[in-house]
VEXVEXRO-459595 format. One line per field, with one value per atom (N, C-alpha, C): residue in three letters; atom name; y, x negated, z. Coordinates in nm, 2 decimals, always signed. Layout:
N
type ALA_...;
atom CA_...;
v Y_...;
u X_...;
w Z_...;
END
This chain:
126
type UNK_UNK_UNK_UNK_UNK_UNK_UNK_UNK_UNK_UNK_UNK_UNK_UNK_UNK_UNK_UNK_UNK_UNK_UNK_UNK_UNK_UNK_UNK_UNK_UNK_UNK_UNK_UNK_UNK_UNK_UNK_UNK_UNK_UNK_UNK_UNK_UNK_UNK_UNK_UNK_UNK_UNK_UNK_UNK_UNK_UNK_UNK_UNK_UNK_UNK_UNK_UNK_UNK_UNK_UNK_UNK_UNK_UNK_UNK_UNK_UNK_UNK_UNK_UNK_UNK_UNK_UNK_UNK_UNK_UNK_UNK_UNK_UNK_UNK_UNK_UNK_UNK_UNK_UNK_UNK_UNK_UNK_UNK_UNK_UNK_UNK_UNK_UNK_UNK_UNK_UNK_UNK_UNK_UNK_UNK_UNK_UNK_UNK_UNK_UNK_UNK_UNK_UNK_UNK_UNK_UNK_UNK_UNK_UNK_UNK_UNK_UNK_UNK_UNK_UNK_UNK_UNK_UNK_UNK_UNK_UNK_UNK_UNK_UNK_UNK_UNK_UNK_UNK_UNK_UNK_UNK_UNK_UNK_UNK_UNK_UNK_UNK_UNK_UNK_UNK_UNK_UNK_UNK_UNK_UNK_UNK_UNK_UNK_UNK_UNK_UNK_UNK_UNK_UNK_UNK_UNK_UNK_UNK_UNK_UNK_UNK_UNK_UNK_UNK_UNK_UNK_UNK_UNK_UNK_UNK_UNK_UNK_UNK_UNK_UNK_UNK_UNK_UNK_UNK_UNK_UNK_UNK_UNK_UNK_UNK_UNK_UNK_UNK_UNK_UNK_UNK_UNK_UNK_UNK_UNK_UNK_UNK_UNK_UNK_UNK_UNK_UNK_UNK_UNK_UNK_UNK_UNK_UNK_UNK_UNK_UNK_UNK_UNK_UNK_UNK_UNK_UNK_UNK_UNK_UNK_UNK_UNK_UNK_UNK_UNK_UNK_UNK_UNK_UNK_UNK_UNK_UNK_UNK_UNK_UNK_UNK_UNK_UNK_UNK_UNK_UNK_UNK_UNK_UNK_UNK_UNK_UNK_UNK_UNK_UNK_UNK_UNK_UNK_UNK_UNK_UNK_UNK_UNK_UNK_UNK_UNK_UNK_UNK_UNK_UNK_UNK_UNK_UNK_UNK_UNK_UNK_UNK_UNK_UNK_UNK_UNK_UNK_UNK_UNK_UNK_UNK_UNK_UNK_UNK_UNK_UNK_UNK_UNK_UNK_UNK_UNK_UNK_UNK_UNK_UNK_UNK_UNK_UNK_UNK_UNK_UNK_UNK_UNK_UNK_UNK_UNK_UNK_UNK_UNK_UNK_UNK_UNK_UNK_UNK_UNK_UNK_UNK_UNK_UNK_UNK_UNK_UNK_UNK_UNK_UNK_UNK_UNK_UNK_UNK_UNK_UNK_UNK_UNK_UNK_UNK_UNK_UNK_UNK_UNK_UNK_UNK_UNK_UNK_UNK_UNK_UNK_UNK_UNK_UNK_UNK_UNK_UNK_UNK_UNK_UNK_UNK_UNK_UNK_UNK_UNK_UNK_UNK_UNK_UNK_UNK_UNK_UNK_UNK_UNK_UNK_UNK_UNK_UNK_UNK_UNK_UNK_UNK_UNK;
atom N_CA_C_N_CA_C_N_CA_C_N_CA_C_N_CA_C_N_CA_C_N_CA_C_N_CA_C_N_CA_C_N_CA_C_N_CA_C_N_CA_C_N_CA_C_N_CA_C_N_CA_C_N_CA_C_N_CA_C_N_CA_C_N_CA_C_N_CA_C_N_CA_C_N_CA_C_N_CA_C_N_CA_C_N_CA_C_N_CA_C_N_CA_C_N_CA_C_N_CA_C_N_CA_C_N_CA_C_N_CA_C_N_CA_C_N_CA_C_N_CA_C_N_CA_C_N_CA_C_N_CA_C_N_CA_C_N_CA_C_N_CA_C_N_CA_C_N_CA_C_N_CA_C_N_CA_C_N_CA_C_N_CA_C_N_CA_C_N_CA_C_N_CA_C_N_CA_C_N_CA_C_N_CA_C_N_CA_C_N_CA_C_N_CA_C_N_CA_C_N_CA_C_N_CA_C_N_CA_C_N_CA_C_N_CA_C_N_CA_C_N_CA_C_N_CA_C_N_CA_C_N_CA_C_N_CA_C_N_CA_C_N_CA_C_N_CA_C_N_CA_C_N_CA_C_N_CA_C_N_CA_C_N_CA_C_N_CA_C_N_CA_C_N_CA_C_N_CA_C_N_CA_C_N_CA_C_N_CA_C_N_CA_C_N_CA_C_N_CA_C_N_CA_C_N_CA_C_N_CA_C_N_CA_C_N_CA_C_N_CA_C_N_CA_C_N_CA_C_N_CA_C_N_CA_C_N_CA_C_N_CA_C_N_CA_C_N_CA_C_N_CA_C_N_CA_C_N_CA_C_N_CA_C_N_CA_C_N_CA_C_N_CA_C_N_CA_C_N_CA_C_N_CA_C_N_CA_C_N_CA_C_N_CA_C_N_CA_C_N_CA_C_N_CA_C_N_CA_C_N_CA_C_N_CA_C_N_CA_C_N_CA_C_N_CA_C_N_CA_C_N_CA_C_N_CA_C_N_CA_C;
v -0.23_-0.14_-0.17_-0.23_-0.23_-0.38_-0.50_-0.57_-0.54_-0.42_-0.31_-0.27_-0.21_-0.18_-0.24_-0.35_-0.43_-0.52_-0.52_-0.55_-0.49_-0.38_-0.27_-0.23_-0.26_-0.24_-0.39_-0.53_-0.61_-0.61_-0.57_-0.57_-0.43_-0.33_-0.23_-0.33_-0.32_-0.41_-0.54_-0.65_-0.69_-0.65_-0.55_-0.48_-0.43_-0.31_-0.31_-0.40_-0.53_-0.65_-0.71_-0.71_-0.75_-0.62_-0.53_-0.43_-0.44_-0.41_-0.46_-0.58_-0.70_-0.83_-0.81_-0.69_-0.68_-0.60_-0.49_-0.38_-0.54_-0.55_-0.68_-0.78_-0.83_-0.91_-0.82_-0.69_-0.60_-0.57_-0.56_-0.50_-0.63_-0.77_-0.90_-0.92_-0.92_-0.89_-0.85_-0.69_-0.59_-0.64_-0.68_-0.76_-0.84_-0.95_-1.08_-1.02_-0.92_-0.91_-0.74_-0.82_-0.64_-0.62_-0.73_-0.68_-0.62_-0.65_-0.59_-0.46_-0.36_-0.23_-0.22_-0.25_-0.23_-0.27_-0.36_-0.45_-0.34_-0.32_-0.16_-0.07_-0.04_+0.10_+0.06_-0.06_-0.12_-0.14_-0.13_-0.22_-0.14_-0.15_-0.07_-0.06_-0.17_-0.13_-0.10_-0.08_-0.02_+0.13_+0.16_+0.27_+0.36_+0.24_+0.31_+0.34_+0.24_+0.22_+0.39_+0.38_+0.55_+0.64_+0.65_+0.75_+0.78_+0.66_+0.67_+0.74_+0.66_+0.74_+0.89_+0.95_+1.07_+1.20_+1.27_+1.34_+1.47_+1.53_+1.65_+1.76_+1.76_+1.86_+1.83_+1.70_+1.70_+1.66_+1.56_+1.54_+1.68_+1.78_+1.90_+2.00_+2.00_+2.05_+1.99_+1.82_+1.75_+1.72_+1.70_+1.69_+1.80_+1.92_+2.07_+2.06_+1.92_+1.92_+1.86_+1.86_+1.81_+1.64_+1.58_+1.46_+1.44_+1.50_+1.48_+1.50_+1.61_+1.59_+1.55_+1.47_+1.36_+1.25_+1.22_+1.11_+1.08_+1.22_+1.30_+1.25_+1.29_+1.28_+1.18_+1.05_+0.91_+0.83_+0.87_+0.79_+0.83_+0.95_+1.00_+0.90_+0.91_+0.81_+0.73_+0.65_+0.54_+0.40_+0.43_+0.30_+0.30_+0.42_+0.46_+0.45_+0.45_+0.41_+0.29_+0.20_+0.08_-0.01_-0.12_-0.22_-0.26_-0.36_-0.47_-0.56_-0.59_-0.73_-0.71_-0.75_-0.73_-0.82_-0.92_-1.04_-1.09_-0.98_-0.96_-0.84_-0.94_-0.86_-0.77_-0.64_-0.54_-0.58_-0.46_-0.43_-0.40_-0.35_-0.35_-0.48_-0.42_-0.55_-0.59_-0.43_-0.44_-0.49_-0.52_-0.56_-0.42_-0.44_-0.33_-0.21_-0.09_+0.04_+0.07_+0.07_+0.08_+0.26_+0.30_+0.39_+0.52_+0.45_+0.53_+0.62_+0.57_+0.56_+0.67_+0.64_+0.71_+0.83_+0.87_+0.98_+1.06_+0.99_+1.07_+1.09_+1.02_+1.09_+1.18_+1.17_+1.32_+1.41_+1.41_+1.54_+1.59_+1.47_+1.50_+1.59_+1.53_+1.63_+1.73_+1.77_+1.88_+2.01_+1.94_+2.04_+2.09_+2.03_+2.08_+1.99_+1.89_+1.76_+1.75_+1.67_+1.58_+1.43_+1.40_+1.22_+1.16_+1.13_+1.08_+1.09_+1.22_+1.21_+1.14_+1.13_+1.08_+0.92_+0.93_+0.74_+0.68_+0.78_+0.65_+0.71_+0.78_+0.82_+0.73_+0.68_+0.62_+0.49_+0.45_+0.26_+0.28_+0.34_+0.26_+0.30_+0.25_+0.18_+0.33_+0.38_+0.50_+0.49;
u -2.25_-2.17_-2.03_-1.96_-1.83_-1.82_-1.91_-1.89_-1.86_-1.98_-1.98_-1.86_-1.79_-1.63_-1.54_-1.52_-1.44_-1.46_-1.60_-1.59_-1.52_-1.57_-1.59_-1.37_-1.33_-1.16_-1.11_-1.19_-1.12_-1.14_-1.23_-1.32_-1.20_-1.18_-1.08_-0.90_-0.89_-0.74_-0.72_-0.87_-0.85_-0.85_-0.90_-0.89_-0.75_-0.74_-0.53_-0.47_-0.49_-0.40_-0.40_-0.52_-0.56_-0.52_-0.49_-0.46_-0.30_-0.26_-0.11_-0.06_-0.14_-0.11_-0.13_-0.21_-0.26_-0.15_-0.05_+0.05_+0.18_+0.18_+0.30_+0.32_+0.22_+0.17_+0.23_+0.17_+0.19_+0.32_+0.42_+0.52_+0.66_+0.60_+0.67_+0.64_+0.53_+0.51_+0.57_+0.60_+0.65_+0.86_+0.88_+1.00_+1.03_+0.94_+0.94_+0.95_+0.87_+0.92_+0.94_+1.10_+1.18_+1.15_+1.11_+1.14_+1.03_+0.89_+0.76_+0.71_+0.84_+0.83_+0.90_+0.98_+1.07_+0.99_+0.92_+0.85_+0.70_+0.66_+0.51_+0.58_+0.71_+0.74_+0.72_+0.80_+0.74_+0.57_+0.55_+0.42_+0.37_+0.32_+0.24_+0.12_+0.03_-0.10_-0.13_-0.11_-0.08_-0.05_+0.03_-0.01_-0.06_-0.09_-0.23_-0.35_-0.36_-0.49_-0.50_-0.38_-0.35_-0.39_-0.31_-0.38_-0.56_-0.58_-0.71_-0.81_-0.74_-0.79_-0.81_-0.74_-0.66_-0.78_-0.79_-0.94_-0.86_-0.97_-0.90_-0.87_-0.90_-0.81_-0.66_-0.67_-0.51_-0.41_-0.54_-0.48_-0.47_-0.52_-0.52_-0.33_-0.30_-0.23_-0.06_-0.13_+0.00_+0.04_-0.03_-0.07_-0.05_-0.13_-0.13_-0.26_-0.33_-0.42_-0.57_-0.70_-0.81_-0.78_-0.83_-0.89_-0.96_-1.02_-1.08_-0.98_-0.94_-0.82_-0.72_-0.67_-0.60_-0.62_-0.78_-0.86_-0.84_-0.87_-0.86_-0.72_-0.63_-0.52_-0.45_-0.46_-0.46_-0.56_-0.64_-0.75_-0.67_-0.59_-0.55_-0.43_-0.37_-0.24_-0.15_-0.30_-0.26_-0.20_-0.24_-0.19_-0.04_+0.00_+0.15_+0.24_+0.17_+0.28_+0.21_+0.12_+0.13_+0.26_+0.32_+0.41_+0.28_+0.45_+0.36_+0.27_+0.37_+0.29_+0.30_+0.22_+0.19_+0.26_+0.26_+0.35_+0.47_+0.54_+0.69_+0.72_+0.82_+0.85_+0.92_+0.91_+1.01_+1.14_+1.19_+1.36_+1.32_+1.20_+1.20_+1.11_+1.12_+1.06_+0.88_+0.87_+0.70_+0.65_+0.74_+0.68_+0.74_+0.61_+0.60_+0.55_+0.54_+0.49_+0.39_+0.26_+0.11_+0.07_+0.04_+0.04_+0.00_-0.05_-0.14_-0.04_+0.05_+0.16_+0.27_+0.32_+0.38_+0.34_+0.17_+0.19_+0.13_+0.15_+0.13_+0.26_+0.37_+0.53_+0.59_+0.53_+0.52_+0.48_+0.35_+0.24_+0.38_+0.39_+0.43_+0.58_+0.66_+0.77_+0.81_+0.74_+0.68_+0.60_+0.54_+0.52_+0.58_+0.73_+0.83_+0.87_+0.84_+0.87_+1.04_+1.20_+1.25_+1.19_+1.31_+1.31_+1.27_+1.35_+1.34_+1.22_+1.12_+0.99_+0.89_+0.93_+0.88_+0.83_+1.00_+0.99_+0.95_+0.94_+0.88_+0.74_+0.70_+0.54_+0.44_+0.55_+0.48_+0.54_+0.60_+0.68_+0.75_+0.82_+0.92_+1.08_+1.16_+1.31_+1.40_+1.47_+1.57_+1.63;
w -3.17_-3.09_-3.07_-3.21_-3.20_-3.07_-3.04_-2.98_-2.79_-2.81_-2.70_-2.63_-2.72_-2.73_-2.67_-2.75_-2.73_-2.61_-2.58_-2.40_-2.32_-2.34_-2.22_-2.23_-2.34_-2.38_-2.30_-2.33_-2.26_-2.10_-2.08_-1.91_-1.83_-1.90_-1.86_-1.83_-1.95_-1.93_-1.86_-1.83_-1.70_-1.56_-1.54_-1.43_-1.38_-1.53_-1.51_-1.49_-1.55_-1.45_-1.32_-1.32_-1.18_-1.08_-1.09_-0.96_-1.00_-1.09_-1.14_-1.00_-1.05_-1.02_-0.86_-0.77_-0.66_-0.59_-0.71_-0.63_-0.63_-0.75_-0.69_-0.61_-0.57_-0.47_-0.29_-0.31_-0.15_-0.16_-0.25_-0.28_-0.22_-0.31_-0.26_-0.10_-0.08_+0.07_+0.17_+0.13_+0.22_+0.22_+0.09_+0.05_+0.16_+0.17_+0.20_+0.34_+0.43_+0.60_+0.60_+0.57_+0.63_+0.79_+0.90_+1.00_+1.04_+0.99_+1.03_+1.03_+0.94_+0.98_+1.08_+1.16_+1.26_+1.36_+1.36_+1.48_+1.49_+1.37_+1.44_+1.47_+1.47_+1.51_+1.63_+1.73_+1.86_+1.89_+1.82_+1.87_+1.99_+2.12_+2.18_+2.20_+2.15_+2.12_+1.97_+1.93_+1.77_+1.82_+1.91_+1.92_+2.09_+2.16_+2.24_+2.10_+2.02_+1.91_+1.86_+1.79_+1.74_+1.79_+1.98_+2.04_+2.08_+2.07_+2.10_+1.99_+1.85_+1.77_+1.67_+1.78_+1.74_+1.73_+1.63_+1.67_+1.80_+1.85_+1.96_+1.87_+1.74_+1.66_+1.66_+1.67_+1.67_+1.82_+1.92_+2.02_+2.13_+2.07_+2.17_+2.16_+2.06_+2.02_+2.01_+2.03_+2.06_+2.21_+2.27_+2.44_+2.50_+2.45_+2.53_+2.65_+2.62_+2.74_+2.61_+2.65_+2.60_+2.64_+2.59_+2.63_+2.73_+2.77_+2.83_+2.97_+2.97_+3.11_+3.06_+2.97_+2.96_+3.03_+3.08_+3.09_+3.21_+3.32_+3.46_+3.45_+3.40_+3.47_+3.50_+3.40_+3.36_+3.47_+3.47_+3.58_+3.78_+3.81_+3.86_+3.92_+3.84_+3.84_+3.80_+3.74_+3.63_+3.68_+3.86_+3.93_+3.95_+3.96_+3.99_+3.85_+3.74_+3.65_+3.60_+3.61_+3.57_+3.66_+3.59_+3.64_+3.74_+3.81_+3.93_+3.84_+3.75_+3.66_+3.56_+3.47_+3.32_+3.27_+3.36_+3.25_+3.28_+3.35_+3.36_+3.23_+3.14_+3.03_+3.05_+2.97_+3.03_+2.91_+2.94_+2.91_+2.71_+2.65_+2.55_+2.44_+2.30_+2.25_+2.28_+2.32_+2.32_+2.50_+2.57_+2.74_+2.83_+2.91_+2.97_+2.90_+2.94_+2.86_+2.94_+2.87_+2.95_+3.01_+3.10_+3.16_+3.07_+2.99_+2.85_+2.80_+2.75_+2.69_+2.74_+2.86_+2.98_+2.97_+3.03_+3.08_+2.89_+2.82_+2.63_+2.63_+2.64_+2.58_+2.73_+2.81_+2.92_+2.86_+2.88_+2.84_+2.69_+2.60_+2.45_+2.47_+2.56_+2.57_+2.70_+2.78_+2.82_+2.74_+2.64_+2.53_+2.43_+2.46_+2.40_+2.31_+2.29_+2.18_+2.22_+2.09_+2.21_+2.22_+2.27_+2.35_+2.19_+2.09_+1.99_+1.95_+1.94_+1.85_+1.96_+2.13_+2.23_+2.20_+2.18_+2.24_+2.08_+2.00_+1.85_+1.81_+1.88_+1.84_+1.97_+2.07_+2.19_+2.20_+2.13_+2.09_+2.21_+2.21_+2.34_+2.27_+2.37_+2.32_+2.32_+2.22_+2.25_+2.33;
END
C-alpha cells in the first residue's frame, strides 16, 4: 500500500508541474506579443464570429431586434453598406467594415449604447 502512495503522491506533483510549467508557458506568451491584444480588439471577423455566436438570450436585448429580423433587415440592405471592393483597404487596421457589423453598432447604439461601447464591441476605429 505504502508503494500505492507514494505513486499516486509522485503522479500528483507531476501533474502540478506540468500545469505550473503549462501557466508559465501562456503567461511568456501573452509577454512575448503585447500587440495581439490590441490587434483582436480590431479583428473584424473575430467579431462577426462573436456575433454570430451570440445566443438570442443575449442578442435580443443587445440589438432590440430577434435575429431573425436582424437577418431581414441585413438581407434588405446589405448591398448598400457593403464597400465597392473588398480589397480596397479601408481607413482602419481591420479593412473595410463588413455590413454585418454596420448595421450591429446601429441596431447597438440606437438602443441606447454610446460610440465607444459601438465601435469596440464591433472592431472598428474610435
Amino acid at each position: 500500500h505504502i508503494a500505492f502512495i507514494v505513486a499516486l503522491k509522485v503522479d500528483a506533483a507531476h501533474k502540478a508541474k506540468a500545469a505550473a510549467a503549462a501557466a508559465a508557458a501562456a503567461a511568456a506568451e501573452a509577454e512575448a506579443k503585447p500587440w495581439r491584444e490590441e490587434y483582436e480588439r480590431w479583428d473584424r471577423k473575430a467579431a462577426v464570429r462573436k456575433m454570430n455566436k451570440m445566443t438570442p438570450r443575449k442578442f435580443r436585448p443587445r440589438y432590440r431586434v430577434s435575429r431573425a429580423t436582424f437577418d431581414m433587415i441585413l438581407d434588405a440592405i446589405e448591398d448598400d453598406l457593403e464597400p465597392a471592393s473588398r480589397a480596397k483597404p479601408g481607413g482602419c487596421i481591420g479593412g473595410p467594415i463588413p455590413a454585418q457589423l454596420k448595421l450591429g453598432a446601429t441596431l447597438r447604439y440606437l438602443a441606447g449604447s454610446n460610440n465607444i461601447d459601438c465601435s469596440d464591441s464591433h472592431a472598428m476605429c474610435e
